[in-house]
C-alpha positions in Angstrom: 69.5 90.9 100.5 69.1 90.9 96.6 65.8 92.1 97.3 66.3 95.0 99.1 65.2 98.6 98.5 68.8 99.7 97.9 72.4 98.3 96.8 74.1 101.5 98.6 73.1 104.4 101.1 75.9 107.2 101.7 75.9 108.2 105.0 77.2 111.7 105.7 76.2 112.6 102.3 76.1 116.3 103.1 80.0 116.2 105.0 83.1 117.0 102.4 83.9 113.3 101.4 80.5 112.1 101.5 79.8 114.5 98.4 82.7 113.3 96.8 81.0 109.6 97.0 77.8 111.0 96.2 79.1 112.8 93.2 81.2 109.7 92.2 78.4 107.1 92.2 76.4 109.5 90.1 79.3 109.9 87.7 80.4 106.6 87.2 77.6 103.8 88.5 74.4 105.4 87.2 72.5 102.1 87.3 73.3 101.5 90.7 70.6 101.5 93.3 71.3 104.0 95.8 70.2 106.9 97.8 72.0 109.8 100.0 71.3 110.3 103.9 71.8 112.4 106.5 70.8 114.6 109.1 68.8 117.4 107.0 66.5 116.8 104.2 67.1 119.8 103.0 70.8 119.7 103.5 70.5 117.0 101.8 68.6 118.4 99.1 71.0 121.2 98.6 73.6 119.0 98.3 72.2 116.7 95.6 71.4 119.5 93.6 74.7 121.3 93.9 76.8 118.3 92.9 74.9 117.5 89.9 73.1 114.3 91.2 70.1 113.2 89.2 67.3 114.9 91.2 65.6 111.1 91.2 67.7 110.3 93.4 65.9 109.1 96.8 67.1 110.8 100.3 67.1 109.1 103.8 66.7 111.2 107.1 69.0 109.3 109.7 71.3 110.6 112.4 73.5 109.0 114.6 71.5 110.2 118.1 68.9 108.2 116.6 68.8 104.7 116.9 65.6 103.9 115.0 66.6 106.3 112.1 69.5 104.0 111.3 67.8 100.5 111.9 65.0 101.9 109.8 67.8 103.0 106.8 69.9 99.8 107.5 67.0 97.6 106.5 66.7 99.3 103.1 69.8 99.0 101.9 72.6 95.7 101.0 75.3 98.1 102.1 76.4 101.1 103.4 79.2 103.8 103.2 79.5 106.2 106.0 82.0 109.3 106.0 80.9 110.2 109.3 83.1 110.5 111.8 85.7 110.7 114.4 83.6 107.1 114.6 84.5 106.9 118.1 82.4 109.5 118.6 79.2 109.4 115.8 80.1 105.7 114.9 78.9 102.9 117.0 74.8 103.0 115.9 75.3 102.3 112.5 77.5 99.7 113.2 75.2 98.2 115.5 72.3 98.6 113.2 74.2 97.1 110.8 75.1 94.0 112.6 71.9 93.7 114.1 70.0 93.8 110.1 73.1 91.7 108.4 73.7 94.7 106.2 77.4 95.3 104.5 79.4 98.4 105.8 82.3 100.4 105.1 84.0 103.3 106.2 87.3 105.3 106.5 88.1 104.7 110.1 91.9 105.2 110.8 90.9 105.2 115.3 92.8 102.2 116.3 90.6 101.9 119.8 87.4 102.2 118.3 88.5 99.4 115.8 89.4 97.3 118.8 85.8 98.1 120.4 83.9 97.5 116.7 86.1 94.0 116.8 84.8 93.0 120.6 82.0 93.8 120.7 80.1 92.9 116.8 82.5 90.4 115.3 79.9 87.5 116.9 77.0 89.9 116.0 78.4 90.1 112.8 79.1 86.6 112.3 75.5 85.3 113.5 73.7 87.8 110.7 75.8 87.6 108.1 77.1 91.4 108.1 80.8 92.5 106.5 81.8 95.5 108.8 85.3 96.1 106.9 87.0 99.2 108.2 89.5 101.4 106.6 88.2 101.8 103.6 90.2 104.9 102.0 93.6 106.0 101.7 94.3 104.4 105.6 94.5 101.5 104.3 93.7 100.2 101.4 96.4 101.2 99.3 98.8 99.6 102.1 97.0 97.0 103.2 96.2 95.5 99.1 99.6 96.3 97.9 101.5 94.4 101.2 98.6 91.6 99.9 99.7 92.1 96.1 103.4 91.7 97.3 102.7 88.5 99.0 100.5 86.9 96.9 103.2 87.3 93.9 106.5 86.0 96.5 104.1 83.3 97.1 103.5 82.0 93.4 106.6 82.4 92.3 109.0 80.6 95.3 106.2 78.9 97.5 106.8 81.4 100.6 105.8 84.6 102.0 108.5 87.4 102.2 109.1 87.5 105.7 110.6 91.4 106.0 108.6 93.8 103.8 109.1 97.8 103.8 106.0 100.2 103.0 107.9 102.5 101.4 105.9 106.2 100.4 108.1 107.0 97.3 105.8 110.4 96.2 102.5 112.4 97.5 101.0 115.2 96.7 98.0 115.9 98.6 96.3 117.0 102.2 95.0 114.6 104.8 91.3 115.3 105.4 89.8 117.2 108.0 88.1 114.2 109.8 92.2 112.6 110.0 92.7 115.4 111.7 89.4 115.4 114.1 90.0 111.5 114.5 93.3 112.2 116.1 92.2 115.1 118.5 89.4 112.9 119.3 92.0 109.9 120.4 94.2 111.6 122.5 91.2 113.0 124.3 89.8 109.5 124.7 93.3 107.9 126.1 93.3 110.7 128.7 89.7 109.4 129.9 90.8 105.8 129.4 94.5 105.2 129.6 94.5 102.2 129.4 93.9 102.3 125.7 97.0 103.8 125.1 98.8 99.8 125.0 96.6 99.2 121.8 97.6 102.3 120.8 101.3 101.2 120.3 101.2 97.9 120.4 101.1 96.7 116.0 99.2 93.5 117.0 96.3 95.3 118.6 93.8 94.4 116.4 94.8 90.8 115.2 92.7 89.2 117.8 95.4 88.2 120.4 98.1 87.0 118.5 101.7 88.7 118.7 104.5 87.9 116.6 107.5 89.5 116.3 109.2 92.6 117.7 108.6 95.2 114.8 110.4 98.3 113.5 109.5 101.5 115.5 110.2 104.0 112.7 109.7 106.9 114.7 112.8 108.5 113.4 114.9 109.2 110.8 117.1 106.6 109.4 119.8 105.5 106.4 118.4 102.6 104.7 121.5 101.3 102.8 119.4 99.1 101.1 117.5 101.1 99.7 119.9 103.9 98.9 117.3 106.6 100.8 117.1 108.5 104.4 113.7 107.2 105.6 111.5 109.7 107.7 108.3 108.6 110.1 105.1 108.3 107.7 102.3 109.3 110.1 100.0 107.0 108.5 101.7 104.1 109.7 100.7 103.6 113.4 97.0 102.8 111.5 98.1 101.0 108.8 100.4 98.7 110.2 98.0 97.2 113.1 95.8 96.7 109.5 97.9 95.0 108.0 99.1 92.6 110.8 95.2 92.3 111.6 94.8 91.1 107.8 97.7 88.6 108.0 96.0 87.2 111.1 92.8 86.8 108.9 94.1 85.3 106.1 95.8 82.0 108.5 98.7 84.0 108.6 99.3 83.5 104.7 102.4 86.4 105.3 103.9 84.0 108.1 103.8 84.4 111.9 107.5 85.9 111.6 106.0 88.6 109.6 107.9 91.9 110.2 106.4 95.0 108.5 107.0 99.0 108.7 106.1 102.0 107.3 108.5 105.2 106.3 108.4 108.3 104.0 111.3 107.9 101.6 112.8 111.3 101.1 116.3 110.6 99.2 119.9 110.0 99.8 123.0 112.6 100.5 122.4 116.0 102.7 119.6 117.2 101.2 117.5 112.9 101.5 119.0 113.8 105.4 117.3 117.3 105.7 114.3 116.6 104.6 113.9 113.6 106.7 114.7 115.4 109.4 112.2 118.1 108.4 109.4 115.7 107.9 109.9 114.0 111.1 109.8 117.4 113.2 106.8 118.4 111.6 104.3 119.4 113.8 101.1 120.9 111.1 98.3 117.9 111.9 98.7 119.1 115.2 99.0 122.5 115.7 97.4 124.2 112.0 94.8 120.8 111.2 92.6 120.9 108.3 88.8 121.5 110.1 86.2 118.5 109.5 84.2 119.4 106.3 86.3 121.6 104.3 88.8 121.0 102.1 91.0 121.0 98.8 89.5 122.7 95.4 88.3 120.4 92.3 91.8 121.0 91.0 93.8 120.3 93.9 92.2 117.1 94.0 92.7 116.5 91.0 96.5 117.3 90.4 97.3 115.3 93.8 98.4 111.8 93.6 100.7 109.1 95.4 103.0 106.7 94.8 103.5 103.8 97.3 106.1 100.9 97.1 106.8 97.6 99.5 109.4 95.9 99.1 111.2 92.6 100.6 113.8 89.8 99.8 113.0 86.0 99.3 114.6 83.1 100.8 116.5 83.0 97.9 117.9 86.5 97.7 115.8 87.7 95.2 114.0 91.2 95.8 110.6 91.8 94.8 108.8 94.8 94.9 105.4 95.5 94.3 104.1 99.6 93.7 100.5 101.1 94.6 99.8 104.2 92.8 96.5 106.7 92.8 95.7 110.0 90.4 93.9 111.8 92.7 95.1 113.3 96.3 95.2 110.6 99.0 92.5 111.9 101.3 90.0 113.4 98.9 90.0 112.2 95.5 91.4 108.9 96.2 89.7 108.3 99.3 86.1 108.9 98.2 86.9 106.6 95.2 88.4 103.8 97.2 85.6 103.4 99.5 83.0 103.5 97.0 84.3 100.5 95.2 85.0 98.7 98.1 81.6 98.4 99.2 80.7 97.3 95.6 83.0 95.2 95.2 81.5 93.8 99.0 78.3 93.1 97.9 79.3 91.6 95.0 81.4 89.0 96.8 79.3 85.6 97.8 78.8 85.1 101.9 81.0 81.8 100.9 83.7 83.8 100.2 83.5 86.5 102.6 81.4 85.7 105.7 79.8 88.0 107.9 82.6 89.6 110.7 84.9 92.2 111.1 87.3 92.5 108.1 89.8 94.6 106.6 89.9 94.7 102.8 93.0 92.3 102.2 91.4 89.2 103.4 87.4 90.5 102.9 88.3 91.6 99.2 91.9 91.1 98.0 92.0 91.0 94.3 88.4 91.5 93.5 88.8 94.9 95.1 92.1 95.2 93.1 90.5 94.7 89.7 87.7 97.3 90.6 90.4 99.6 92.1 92.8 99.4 89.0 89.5 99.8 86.7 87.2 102.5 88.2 89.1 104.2 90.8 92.7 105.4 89.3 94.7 103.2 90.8 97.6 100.6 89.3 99.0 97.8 91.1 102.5 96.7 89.7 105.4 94.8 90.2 109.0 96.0 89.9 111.9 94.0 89.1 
């Protein structure tokens, strides 16, 4: 693999986020081996010269309605990150070129049934050739799926168990979802109307954890009182992604969390009349379905630059104690952060030894855990912390 043409391609280099990867790399890993691909050479072209990339830097003509295009580009290259979706409807041939030429891949797939077809049909694929498909590679999930990891891993060496009951608890967010959110959605309720029956692995939080099923788990589907947390909790729409994610990653690590393992998500909004309101507000709101942001446009420079979140989860030990552990970010969640996040995960994947990770289906927790962490917290604007 070492001696491959490439340690990174950028699929969808031309889309919204995939110039905000593109730009990134150029910014911040100018010795990195790694060329820009799409659909258009001259798209492409454009691009590269409108965000400021070194004109060096080598283009790849690949599209997803061609097969050979991608075999061809997955054969260059250690890894790839692709920004091109829904993926249930542009995503399947690079993962199966992928598979098929034991290359690395990300991407920012928050489509539950797709991710249940990538898990079916390449994990063996993956397995036999030595490919790390890891999935969810932006703000769904990695800053849920590595701080529910950070939170365990810290119960775990200080009282010798997992924390049983956590709560993902989003604390502060400024920001817009992206475009292709918006798109995946749309393109999953059309999908469950051709095929109903992948509605059950829509709702069902152990979907993805290859057969197991623990516990019954919160529904958080509306608003609530947490006295424990001295808050009104509202539905976080994140969370019907994120939490199959995380259960799938407990699953992966030997169930490291416990088999009893009980997790949620909520948007924490405040206490009193007003923490009430605006619970009730948030959990009526209706705007990523009826006004969504369209695939390839969104916020300005600035916007994505004054966003930011603030994510906490939070849980008590066998002996009483609570712990809490806080992810935060700099830049808005599905922009700034996101084109960050997914960058340094693949880096961080091809810098990890086949001993440690193997080739499969992974999500970041068990395929990266703190080595993506460290590279988080160091390149990407985010800080993991403990509270208490």
């Amino acid at each position: 693999m070492a001696d491959r043409e490439f340690d990174v391609v950028v699929y969808g280099s031309t889309g919204f986020t995939g110039r905000l990867v593109a730009e990134y790399i150029a910014a911040t890993h100018p010795d990195l081996r790694w060329a820009m691909a799409g659909r258009s050479e001259d798209k492409l072209k454009a691009v590269r010269d409108e965000m400021g990339v070194p004109e060096e830097t080598p283009l790849i003509v690949a599209d997803s309605s061609d097969p050979a295009s991608l075999k061809a580009m997955a054969e260059r290259t250690r890894g790839v990150v692709t920004t091109v979706g829904p993926y249930q409807k542009y995503g399947e041939p690079l993962v199966a070129a992928c598979a098929e030429a034991g290359t690395d891949y990300v991407d920012l797939c928050g489509e539950p049934a797709w991710m249940r077809d990538v898990i079916d049909t390449y994990s063996d694929k993956a397995t036999a050739s030595g490919a790390r498909l890891v999935l969810s590679c932006g703000f769904d999930s990695i800053p849920f799926d590595l701080g529910v990891f950070a939170l365990e891993e810290a119960a775990i060496a200080k009282t010798g168990k997992p924390i049983a009951r956590v709560k993902g608890r989003v604390r502060a967010m400024k920001g817009t979802f992206s475009g292709g959110t918006a798109a995946s959605f749309f393109e999953t309720m059309a999908r469950v109307k051709r095929e109903p029956h992948i509605f059950e692995w829509l709702i069902d939080p152990f979907s993805l954890s290859g057969g197991f099923k623990g516990p019954e788990q919160p529904a958080g589907d509306k608003p609530i009182f947490e006295d424990d947390l001295n808050s009104w909790s509202a539905p976080f729409i994140m969370a019907a992604i994120n939490t199959k994610n995380i259960h799938r990653s407990n699953a992966l690590l030997g169930h490291r969390y416990g088999t009893d393992f009980v997790y949620d998500e909520m948007f924490l909004t405040g206490p009193g009349e007003q923490g009430e309101q605006m619970a009730t507000m948030v959990a009526k709101d209706r705007s990523m379905q009826d006004n969504p942001p369209k695939p390839g446009e969104g916020p300005s420079k600035q916007e994505r630059e004054t966003g930011f979140y603030e994510v906490m989860f939070t849980g008590v030990t066998d002996g009483g104690e609570r712990m809490t552990s806080v992810v935060k970010g700099d830049r808005d969640p599905g922009y700034g952060s996101t084109s960050k996040m997914i960058t340094e995960s693949l880096l961080a994947l091809i810098e990890t030894p086949r001993e440690d990770t193997p080739g499969g289906v992974w999500t970041t927790a068990p395929a990266l855990g703190q080595r993506l962490i460290d590279r988080l917290e160091k390149h990407a604007g985010l800080t993991f912390s403990m509270e208490g």
